[in-house]
mmCIF file of the N, C-alpha and C atoms, coordinates in Angstrom:
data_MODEL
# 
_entry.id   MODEL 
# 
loop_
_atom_site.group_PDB 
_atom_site.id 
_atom_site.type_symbol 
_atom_site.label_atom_id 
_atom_site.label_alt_id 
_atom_site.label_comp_id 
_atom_site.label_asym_id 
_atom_site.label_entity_id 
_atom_site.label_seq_id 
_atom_site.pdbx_PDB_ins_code 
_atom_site.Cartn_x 
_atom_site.Cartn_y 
_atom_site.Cartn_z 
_atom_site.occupancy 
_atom_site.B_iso_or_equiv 
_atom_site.pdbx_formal_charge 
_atom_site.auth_seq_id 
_atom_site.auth_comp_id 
_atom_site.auth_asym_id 
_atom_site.auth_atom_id 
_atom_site.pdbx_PDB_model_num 
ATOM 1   N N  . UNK A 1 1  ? 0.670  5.791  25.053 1.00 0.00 ? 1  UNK A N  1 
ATOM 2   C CA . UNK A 1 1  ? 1.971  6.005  24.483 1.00 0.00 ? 1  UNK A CA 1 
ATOM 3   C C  . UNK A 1 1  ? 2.989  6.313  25.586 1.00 0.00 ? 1  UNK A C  1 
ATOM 4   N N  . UNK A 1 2  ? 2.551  5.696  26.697 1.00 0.00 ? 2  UNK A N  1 
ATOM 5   C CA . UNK A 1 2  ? 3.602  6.140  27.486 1.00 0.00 ? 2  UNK A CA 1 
ATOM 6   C C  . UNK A 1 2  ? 5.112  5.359  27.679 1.00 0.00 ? 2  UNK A C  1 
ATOM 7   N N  . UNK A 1 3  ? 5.205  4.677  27.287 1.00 0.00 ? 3  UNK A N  1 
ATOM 8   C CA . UNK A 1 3  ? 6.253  4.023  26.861 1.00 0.00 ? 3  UNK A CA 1 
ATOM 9   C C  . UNK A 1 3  ? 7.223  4.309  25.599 1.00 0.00 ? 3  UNK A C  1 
ATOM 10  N N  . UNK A 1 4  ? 6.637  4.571  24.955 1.00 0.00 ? 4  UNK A N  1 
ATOM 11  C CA . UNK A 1 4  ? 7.069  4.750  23.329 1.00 0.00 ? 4  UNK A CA 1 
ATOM 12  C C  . UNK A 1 4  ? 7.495  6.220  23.328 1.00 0.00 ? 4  UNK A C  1 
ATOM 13  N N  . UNK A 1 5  ? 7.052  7.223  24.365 1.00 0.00 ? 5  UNK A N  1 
ATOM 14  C CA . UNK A 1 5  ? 7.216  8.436  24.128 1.00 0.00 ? 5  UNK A CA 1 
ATOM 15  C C  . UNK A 1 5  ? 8.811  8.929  24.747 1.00 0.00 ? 5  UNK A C  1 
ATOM 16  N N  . UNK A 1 6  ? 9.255  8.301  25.692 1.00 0.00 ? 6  UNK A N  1 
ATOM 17  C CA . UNK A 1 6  ? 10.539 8.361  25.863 1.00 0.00 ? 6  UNK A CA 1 
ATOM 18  C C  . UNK A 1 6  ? 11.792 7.817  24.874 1.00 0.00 ? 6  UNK A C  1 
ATOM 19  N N  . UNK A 1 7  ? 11.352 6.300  24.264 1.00 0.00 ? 7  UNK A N  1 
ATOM 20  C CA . UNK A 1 7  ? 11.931 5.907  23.282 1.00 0.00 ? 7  UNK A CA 1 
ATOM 21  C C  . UNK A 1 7  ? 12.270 6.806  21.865 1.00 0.00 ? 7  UNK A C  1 
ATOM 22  N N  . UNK A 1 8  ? 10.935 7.416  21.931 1.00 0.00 ? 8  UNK A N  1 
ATOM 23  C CA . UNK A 1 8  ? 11.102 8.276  20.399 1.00 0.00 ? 8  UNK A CA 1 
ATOM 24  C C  . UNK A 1 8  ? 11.732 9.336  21.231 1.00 0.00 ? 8  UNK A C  1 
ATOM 25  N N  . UNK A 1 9  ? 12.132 10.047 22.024 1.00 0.00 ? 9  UNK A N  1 
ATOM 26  C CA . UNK A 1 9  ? 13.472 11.071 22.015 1.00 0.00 ? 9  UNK A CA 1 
ATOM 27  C C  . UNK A 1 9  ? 14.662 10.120 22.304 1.00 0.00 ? 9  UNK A C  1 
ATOM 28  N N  . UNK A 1 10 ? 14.678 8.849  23.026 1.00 0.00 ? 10 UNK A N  1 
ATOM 29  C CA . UNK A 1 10 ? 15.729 8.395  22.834 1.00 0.00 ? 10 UNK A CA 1 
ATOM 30  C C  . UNK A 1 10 ? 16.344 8.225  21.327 1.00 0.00 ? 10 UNK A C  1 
ATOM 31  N N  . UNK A 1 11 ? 15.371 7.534  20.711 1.00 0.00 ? 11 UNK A N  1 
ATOM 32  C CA . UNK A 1 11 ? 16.018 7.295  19.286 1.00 0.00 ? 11 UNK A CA 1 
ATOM 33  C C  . UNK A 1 11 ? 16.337 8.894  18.400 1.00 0.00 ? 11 UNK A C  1 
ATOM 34  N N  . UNK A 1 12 ? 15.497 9.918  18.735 1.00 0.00 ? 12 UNK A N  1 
ATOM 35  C CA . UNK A 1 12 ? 15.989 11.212 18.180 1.00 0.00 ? 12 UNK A CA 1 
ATOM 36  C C  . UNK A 1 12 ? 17.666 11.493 18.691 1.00 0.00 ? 12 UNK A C  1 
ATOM 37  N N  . UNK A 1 13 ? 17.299 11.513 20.024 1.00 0.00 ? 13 UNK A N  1 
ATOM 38  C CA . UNK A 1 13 ? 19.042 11.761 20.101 1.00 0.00 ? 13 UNK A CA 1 
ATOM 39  C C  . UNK A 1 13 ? 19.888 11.123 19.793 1.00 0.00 ? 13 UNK A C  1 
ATOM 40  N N  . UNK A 1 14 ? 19.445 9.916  19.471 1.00 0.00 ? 14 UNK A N  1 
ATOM 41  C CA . UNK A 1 14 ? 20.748 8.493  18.945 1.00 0.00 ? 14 UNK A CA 1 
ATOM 42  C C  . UNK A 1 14 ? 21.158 9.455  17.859 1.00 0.00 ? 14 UNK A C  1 
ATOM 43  N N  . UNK A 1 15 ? 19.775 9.428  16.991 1.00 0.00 ? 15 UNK A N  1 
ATOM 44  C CA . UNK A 1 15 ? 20.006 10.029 15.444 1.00 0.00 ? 15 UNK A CA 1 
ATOM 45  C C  . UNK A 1 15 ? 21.092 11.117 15.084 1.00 0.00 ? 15 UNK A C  1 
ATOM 46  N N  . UNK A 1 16 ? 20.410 11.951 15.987 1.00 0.00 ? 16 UNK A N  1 
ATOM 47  C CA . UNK A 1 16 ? 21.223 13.240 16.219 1.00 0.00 ? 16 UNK A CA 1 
ATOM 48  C C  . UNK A 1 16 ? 22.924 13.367 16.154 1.00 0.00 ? 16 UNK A C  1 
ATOM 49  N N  . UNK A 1 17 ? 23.190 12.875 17.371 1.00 0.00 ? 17 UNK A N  1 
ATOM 50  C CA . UNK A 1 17 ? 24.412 12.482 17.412 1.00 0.00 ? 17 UNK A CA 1 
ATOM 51  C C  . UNK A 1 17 ? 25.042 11.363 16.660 1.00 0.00 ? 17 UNK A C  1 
ATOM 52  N N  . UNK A 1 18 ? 24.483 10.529 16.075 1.00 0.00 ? 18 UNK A N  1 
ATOM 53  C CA . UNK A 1 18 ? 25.596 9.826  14.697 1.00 0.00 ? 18 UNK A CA 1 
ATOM 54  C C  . UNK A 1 18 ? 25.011 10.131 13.668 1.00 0.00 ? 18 UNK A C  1 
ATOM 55  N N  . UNK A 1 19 ? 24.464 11.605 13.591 1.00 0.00 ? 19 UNK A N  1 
ATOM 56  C CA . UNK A 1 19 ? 24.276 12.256 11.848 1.00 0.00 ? 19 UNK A CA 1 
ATOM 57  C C  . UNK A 1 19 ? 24.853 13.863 12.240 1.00 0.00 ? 19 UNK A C  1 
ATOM 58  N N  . UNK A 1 20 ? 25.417 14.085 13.558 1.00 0.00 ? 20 UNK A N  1 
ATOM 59  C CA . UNK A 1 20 ? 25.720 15.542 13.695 1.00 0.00 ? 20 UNK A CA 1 
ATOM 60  C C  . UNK A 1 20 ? 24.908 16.267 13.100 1.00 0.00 ? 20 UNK A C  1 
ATOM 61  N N  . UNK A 1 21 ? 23.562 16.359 13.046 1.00 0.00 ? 21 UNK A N  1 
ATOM 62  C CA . UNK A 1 21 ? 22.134 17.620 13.065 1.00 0.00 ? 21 UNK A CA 1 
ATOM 63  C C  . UNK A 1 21 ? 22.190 17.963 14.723 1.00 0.00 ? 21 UNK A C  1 
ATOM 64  N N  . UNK A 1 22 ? 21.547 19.066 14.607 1.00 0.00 ? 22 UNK A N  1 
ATOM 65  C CA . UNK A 1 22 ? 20.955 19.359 15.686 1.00 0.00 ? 22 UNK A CA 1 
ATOM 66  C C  . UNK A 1 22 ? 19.411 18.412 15.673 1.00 0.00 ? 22 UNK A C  1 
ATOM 67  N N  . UNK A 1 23 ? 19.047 18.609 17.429 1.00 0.00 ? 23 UNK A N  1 
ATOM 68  C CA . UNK A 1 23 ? 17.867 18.155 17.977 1.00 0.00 ? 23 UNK A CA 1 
ATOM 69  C C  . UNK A 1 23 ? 16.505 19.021 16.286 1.00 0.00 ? 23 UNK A C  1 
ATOM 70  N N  . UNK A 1 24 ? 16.472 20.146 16.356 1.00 0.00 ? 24 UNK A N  1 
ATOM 71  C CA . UNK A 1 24 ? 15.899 20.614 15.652 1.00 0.00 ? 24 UNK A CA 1 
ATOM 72  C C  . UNK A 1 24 ? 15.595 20.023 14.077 1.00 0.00 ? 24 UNK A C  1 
ATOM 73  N N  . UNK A 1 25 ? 17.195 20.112 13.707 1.00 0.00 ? 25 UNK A N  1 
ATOM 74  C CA . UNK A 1 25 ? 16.963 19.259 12.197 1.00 0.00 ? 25 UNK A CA 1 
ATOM 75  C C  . UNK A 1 25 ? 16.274 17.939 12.442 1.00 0.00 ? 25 UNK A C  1 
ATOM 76  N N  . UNK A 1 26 ? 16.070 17.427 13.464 1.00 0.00 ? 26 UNK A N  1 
ATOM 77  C CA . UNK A 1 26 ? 16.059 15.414 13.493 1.00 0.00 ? 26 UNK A CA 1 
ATOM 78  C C  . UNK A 1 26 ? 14.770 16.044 13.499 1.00 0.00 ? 26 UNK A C  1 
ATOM 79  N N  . UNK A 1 27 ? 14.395 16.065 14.460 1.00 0.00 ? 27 UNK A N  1 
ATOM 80  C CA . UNK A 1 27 ? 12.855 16.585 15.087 1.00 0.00 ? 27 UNK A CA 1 
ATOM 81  C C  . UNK A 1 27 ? 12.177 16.966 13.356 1.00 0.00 ? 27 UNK A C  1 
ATOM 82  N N  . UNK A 1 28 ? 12.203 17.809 12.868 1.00 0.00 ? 28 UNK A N  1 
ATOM 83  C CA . UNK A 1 28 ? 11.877 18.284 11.189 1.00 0.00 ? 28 UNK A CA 1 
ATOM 84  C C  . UNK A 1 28 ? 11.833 17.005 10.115 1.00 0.00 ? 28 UNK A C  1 
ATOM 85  N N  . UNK A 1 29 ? 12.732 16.732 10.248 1.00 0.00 ? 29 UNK A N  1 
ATOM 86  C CA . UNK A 1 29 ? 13.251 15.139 9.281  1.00 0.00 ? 29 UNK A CA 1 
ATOM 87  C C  . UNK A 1 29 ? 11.794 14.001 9.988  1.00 0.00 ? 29 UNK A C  1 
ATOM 88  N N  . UNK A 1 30 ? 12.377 13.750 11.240 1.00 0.00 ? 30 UNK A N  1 
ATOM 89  C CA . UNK A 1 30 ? 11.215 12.626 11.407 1.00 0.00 ? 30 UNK A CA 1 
ATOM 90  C C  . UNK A 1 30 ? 9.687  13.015 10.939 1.00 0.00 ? 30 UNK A C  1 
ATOM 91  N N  . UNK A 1 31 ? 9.800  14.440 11.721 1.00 0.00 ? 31 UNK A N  1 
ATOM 92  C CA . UNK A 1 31 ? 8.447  14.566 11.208 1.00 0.00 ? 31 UNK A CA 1 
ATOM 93  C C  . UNK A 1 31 ? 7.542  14.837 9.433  1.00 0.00 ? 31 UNK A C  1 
ATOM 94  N N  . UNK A 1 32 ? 8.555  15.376 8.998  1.00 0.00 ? 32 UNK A N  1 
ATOM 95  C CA . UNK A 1 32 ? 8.281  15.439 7.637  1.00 0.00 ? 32 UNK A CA 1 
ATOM 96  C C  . UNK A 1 32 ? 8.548  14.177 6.726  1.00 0.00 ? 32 UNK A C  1 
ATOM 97  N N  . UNK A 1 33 ? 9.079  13.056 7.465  1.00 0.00 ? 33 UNK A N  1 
ATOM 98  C CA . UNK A 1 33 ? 8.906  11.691 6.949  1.00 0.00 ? 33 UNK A CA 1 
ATOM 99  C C  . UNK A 1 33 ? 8.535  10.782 7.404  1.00 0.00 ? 33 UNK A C  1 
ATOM 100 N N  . UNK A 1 34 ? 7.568  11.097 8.705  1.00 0.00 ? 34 UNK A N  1 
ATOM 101 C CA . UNK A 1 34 ? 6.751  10.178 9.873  1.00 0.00 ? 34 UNK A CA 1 
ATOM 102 C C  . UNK A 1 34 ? 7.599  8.734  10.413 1.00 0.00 ? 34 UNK A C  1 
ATOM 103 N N  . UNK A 1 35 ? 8.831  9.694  10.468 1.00 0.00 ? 35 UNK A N  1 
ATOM 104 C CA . UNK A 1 35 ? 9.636  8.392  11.343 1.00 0.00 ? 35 UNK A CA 1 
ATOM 105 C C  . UNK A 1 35 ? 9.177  8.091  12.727 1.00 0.00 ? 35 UNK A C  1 
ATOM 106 N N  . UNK A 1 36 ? 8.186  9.369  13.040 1.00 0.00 ? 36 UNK A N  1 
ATOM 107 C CA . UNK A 1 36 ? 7.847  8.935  14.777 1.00 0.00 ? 36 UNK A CA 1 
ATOM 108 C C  . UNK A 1 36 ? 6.875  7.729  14.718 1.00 0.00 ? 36 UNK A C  1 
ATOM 109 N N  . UNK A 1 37 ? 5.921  7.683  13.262 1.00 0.00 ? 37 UNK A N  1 
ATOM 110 C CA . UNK A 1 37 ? 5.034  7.507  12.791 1.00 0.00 ? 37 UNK A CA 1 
ATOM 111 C C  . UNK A 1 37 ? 5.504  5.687  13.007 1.00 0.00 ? 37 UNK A C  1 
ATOM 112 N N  . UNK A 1 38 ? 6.635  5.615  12.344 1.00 0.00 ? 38 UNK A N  1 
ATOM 113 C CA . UNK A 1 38 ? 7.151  4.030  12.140 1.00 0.00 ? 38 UNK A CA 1 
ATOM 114 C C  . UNK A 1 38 ? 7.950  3.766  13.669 1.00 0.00 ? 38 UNK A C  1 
ATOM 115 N N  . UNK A 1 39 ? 8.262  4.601  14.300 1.00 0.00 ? 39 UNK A N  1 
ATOM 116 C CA . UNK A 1 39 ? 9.197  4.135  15.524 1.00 0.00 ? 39 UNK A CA 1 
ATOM 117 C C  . UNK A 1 39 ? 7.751  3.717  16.604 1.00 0.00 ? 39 UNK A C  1 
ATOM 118 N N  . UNK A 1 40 ? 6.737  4.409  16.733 1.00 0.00 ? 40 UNK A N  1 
ATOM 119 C CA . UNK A 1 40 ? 5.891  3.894  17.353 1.00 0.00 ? 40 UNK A CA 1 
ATOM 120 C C  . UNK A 1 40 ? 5.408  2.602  17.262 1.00 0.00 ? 40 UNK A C  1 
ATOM 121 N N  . UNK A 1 41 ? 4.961  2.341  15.472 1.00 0.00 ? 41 UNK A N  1 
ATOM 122 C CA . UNK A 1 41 ? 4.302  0.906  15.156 1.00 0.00 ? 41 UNK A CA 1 
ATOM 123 C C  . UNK A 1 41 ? 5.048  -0.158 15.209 1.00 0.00 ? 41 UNK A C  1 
ATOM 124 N N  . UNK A 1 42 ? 6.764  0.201  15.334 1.00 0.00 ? 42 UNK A N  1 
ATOM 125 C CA . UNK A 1 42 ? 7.915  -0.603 15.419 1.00 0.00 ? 42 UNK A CA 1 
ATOM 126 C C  . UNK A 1 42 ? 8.387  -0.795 16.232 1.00 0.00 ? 42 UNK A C  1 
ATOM 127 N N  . UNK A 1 43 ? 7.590  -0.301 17.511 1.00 0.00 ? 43 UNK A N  1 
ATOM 128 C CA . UNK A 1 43 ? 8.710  0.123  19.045 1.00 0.00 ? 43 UNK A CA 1 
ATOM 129 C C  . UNK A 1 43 ? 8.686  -1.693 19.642 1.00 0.00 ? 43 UNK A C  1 
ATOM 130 N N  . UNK A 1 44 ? 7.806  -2.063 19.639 1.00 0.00 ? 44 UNK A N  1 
ATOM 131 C CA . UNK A 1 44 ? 8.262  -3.929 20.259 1.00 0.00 ? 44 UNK A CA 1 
ATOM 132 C C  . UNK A 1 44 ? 9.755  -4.467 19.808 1.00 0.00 ? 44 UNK A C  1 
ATOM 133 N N  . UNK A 1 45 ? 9.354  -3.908 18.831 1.00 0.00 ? 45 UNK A N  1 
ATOM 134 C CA . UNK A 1 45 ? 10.810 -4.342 18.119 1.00 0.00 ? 45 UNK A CA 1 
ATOM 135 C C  . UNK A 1 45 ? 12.090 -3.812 18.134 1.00 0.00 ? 45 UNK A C  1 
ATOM 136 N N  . UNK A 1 46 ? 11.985 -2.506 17.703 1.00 0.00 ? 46 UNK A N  1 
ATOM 137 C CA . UNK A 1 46 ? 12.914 -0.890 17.676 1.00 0.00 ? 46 UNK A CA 1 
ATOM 138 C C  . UNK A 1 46 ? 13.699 -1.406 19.194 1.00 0.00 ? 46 UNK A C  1 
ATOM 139 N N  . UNK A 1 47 ? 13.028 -1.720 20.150 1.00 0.00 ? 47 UNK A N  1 
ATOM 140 C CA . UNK A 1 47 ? 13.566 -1.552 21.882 1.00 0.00 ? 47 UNK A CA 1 
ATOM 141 C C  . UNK A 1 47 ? 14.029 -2.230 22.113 1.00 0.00 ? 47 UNK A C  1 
ATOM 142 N N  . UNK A 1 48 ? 14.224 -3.576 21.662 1.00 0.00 ? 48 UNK A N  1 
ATOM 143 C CA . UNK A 1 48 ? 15.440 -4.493 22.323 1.00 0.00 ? 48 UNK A CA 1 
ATOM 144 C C  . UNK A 1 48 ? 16.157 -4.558 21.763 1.00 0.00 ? 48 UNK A C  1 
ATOM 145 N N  . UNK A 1 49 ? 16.620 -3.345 20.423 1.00 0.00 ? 49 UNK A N  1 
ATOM 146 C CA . UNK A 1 49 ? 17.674 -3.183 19.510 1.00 0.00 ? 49 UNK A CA 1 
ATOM 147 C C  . UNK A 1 49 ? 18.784 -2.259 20.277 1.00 0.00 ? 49 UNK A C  1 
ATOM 148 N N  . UNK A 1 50 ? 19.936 -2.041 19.947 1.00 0.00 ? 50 UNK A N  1 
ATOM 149 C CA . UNK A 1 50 ? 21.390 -1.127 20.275 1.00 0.00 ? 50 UNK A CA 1 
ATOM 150 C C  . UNK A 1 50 ? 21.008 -0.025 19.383 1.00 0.00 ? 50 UNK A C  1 
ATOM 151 N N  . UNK A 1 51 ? 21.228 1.003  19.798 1.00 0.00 ? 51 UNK A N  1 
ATOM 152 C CA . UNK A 1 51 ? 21.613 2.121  18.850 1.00 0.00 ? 51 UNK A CA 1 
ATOM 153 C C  . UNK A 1 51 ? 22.107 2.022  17.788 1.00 0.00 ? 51 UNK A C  1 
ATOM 154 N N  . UNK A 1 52 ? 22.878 1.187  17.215 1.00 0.00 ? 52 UNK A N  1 
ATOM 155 C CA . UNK A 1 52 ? 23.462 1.037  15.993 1.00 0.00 ? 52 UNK A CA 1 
ATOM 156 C C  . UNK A 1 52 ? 22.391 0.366  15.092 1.00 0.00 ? 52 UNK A C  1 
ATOM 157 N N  . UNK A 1 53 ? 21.810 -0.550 15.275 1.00 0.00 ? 53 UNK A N  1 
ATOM 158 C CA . UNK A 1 53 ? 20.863 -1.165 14.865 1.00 0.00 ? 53 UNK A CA 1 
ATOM 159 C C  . UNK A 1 53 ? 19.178 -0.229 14.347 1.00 0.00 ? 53 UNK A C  1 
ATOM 160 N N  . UNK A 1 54 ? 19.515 0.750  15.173 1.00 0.00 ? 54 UNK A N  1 
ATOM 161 C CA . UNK A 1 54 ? 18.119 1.632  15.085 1.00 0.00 ? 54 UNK A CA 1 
ATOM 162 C C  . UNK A 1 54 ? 18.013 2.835  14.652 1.00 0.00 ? 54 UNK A C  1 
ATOM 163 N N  . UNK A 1 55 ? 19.455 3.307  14.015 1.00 0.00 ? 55 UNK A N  1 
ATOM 164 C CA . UNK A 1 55 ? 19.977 4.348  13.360 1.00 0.00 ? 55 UNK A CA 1 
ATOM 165 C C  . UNK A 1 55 ? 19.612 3.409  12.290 1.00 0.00 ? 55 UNK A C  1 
ATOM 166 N N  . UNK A 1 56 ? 20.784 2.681  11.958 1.00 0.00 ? 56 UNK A N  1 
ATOM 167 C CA . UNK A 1 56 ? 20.504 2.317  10.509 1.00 0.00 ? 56 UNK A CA 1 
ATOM 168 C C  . UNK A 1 56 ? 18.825 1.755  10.024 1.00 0.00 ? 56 UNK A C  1 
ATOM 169 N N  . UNK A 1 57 ? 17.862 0.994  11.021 1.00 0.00 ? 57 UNK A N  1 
ATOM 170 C CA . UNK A 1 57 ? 16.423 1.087  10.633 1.00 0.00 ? 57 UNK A CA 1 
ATOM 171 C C  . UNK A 1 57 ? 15.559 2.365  9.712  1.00 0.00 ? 57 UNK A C  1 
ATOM 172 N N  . UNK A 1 58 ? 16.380 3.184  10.541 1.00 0.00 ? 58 UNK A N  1 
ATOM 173 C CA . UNK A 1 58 ? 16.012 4.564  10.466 1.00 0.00 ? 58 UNK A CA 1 
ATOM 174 C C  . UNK A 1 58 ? 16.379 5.120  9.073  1.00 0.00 ? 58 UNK A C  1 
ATOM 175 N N  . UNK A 1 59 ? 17.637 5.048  8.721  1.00 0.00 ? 59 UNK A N  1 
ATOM 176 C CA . UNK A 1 59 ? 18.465 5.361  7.825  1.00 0.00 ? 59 UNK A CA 1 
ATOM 177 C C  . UNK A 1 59 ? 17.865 4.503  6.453  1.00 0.00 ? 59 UNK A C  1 
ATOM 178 N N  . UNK A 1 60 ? 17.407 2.900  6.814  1.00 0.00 ? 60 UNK A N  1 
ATOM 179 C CA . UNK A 1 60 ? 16.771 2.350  6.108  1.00 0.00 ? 60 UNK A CA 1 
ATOM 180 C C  . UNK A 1 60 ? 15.491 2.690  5.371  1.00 0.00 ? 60 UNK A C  1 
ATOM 181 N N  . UNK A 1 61 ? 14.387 3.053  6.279  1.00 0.00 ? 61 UNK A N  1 
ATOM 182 C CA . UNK A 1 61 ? 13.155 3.948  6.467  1.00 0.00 ? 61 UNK A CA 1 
ATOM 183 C C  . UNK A 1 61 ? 13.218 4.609  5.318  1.00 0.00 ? 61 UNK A C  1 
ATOM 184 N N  . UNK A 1 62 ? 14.066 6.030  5.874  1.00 0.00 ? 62 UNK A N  1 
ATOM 185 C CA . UNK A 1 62 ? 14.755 7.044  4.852  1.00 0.00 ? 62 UNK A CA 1 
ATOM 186 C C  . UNK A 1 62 ? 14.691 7.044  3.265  1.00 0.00 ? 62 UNK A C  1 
ATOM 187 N N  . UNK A 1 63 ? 15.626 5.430  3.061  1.00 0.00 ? 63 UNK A N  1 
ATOM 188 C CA . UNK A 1 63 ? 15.837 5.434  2.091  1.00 0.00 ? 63 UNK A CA 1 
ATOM 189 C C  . UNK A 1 63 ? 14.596 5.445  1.454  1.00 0.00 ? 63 UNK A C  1 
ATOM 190 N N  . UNK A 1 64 ? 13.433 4.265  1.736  1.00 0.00 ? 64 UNK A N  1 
ATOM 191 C CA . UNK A 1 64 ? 12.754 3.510  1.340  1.00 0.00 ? 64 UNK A CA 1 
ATOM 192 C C  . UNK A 1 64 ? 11.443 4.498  0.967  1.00 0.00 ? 64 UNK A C  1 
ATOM 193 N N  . UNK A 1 65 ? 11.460 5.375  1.326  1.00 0.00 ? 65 UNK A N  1 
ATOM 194 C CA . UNK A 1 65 ? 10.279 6.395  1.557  1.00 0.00 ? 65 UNK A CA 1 
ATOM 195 C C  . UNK A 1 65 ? 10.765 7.557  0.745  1.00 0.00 ? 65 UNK A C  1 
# 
């Protein structure tokens, strides 16, 4: 996971900052809805996306779950 493990705080802080939570709330959220869970099995993909694109995945996720 050494690759994927920088990505998943990258994508936490994306989150963070275009949902104004703190690091803490995101960190709680992913984990209590295994978004690290899907950003890992999704990261080929998740990584050659923009931030905008991987918030809303995320946001998508969310809904869907």
């Amino acid at each position: 996971m050494s690759k994927e493990l920088p990505f998943l705080i990258y994508c936490l802080e994306e989150y963070r900052g275009a949902k104004g939570l703190s690091g803490k709330q995101v960190a709680a959220l992913f984990a209590a809805k295994k978004v690290m869970n899907y950003i890992i099995e999704f990261f080929e993909i998740l990584h050659i996306n923009g931030p905008k694109y991987i918030i809303q995945e995320i946001d998508e996720y969310l809904a869907a779950g």
